[in-house]
N, C-alpha and C positions, 0 to 999 in steps of 0.2 A: 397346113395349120399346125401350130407347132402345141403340145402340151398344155402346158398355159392356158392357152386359150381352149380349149377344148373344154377346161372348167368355166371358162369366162361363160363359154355357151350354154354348155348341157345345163338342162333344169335342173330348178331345188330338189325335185324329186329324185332325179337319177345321182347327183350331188351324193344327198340321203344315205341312198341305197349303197354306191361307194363305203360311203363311210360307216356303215353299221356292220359292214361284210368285213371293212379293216378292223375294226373295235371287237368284233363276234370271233374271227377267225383272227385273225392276225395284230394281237394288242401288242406284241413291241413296237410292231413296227409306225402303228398308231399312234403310241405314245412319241416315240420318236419324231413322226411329224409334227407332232405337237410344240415337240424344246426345239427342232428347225425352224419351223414357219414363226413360233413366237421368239426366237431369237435372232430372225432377219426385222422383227419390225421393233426390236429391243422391247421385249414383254418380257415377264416372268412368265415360265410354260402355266405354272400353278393361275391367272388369270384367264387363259382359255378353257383349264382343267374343270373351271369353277363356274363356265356359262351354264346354261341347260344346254341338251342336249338340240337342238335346235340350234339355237341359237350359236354353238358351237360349230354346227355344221356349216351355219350358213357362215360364219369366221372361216374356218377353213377352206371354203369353195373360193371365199374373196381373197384367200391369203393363197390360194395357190393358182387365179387366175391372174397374179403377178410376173410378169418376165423375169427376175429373179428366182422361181419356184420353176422354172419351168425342167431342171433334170426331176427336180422330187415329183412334181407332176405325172412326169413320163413314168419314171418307177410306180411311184401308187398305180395308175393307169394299168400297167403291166402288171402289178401284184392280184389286183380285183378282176382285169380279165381272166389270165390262166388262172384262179381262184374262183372266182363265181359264173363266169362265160365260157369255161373249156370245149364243152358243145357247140357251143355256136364258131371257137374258131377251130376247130377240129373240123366241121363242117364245111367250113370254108377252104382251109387246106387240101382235105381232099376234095373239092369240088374241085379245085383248080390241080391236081394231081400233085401236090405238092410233100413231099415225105417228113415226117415228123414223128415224136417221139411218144403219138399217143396221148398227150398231154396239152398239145398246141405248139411245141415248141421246135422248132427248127436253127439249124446252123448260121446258115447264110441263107442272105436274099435269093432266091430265085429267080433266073430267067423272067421277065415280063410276059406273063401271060395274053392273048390278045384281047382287045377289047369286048369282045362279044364272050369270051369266055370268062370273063371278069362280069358283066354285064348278066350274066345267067347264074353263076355263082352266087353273085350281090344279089339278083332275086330270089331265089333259094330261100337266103338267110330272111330278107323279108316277110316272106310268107311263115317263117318260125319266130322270130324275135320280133323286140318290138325296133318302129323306123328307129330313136333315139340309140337304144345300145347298139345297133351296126352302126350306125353311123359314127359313135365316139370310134368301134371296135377300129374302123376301116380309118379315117382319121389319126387315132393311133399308132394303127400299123405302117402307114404312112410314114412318121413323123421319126417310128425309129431308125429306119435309114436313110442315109443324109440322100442315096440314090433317089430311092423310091421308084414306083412305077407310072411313068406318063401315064398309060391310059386308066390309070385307078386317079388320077388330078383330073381329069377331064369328067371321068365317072360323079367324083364328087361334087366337081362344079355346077354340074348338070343335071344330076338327075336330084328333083324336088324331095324325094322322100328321102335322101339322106342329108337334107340342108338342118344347118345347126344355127339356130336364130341369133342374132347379134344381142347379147344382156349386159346393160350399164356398161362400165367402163374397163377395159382389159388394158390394164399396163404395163 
């Protein structure tokens, strides 16, 4: 699943939560998505600036489950996880033994882990977070490299608590 769509799916709420963490913690970068996203669909940034906050969000969710949006996607995605989710993939890395900087943040992909240790991992985080943010997390993680890991595709396909509901129309 590629970024894009990751917003096409996740709730208005998780949506929300995104975006108040980009605005609280990181307002350039907020603002920037802002003269982006309303400069691909030719606005003035100052007309999203000027919705409520709501109503904003819910703009922005639809403006970046566009296939157009989908690098600014993947960045936001990636700014809000290591920013509001460090735990959760720090958790995850070293579940799977995977070395990093403390932070969430590692070099290169890693060797594919096997299934059942991906499988116990992903439960782990389960049982701490809620199904929606693993699910965008792992989605995500996915989507940044073009490899990826087979059996985190199969994971995702399959196992029902990390299914991200189909909502209106992703283009």
């Amino acid at each position: 699943m590629k970024c894009y769509e990751i917003f096409g799916r996740c709730s208005p709420e998780l949506a929300n939560e995104i975006f108040s963490h980009l605005l609280e913690h990181e307002k350039a970068v907020y603002k920037a998505t802002i003269n982006n996203l309303a400069g691909q669909q030719r606005l003035r940034p100052v007309f999203v600036e000027r919705k409520p906050r709501q109503e904003r969000y819910l703009w922005l969710q639809q403006a970046l489950s566009r296939k157009p949006a989908d690098n600014l996607a993947a960045q936001l995605l990636q700014i809000w996880l290591l920013g509001a989710q460090r735990d959760m993939i720090c958790r995850f890395l070293d579940a799977l033994g995977i070395s990093h900087d403390g932070k969430g943040v590692f070099e290169d992909l890693p060797a594919e882990p096997s299934k059942e240790a991906l499988e116990k991992a992903i439960s782990e985080l389960l049982e701490k977070h809620r199904n929606e943010v693993v699910s965008v997390y792992l989605n995500a993680f996915q989507a940044m490299d073009e490899k990826g890991w087979n059996a985190l595709d199969v994971v995702l396909e399959s196992d029902p608590r990390l299914a991200l509901p189909l909502r209106g129309d992703s283009k």
